[in-house]
C-alpha positions in Angstrom: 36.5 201.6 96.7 37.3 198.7 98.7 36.6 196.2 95.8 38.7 198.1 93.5 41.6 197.8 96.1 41.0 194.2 96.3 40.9 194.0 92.9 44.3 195.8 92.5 45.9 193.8 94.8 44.8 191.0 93.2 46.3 192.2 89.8 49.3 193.3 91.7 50.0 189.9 93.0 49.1 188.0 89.8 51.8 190.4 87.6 54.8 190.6 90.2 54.3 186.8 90.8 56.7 185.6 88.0 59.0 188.3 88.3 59.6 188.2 91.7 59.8 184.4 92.0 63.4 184.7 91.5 66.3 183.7 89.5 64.6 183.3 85.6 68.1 182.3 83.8 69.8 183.3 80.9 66.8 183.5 78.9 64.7 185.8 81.4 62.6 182.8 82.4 61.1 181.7 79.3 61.0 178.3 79.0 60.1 177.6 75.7 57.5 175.1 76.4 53.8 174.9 76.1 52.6 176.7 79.6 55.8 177.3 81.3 55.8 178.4 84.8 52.7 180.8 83.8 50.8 177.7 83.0 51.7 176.1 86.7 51.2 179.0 88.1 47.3 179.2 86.4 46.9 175.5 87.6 47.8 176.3 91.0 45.7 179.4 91.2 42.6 176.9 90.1 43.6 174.3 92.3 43.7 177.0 95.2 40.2 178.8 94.5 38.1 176.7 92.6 36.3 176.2 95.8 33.7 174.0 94.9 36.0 171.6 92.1 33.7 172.7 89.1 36.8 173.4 87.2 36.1 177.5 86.9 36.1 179.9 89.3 32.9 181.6 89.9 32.8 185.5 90.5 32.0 184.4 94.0 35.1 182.1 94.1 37.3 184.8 92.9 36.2 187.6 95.4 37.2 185.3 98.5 40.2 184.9 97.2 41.2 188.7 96.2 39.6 189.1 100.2 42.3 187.0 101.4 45.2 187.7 99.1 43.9 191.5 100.6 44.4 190.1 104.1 47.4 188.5 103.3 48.7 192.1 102.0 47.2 194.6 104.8 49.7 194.1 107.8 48.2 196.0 110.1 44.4 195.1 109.6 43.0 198.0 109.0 41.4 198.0 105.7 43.6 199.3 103.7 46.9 198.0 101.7 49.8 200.7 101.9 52.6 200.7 99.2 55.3 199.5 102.5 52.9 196.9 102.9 52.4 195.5 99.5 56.2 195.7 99.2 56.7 193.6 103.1 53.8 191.4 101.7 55.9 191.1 98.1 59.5 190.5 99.9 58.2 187.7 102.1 56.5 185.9 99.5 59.8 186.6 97.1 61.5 185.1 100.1 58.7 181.9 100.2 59.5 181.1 96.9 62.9 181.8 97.1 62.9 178.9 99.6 60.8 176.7 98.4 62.9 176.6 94.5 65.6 175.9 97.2 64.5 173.0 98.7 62.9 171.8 95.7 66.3 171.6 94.1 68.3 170.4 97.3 65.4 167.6 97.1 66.3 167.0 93.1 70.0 167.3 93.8 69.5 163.9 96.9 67.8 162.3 94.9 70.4 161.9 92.2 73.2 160.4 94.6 72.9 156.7 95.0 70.7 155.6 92.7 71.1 154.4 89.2 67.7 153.4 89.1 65.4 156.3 88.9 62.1 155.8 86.1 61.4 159.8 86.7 59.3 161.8 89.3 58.2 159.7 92.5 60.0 156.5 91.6 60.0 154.0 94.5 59.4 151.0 92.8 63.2 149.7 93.1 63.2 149.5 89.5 60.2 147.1 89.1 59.1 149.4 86.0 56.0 149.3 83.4 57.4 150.8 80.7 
């Protein structure tokens, strides 16, 4: 029972991930391009719990993980995920990302003023470019 909660919750996280991550535009999110934020979000996911680097995540791998992600979700520790929890659990991480997409475009929005010079993502070279 307990591995089919963690499994749930798993599930649970994985589909309410994109939708709650906040504002999609005017085309519901879709971005058009080949991976989109799904594909990030499956990079992330392997750069998170591919444990041991191997490039897939082992059945071994992906129970740890649905363990924590469980963890993450059961606020009062004791064993068991109620709906008010998932939802807390859901709000604060809608919250995180809300945040982060913030300060990711505050971030984007600096670096534009001042500088003419800018050859893309992580330019410091002051303009001494390869291209």
């Amino acid at each position: 029972m307990k591995k089919y909660l963690v499994l749930s919750a798993l599930g649970l996280a994985f589909a309410a991930s994109p939708v709650l991550a906040g504002d999609h535009g005017d085309d519901g999110g879709h971005k058009h391009k080949k991976g989109g934020h799904h594909g990030k979000m499956m990079d992330k996911m392997f750069e998170k719990d591919d444990l041991d680097g191997d490039g897939a995540i082992s059945k071994e791998e992906f129970d740890k993980a649905g363990a924590a992600r469980f963890d993450a979700m059961d606020g009062d520790k004791d064993g068991k995920v109620t709906k008010d929890e998932a939802k807390a659990h859901m709000e604060a991480k809608k919250a995180e990302w809300k945040k982060k997409k913030e300060e990711k475009a505050k971030a984007g929005s600096d670096d534009d003023k001042g500088s003419d010079d800018d050859d893309g993502p992580g330019d410091d070279d002051d303009d001494k470019t390869d291209d």
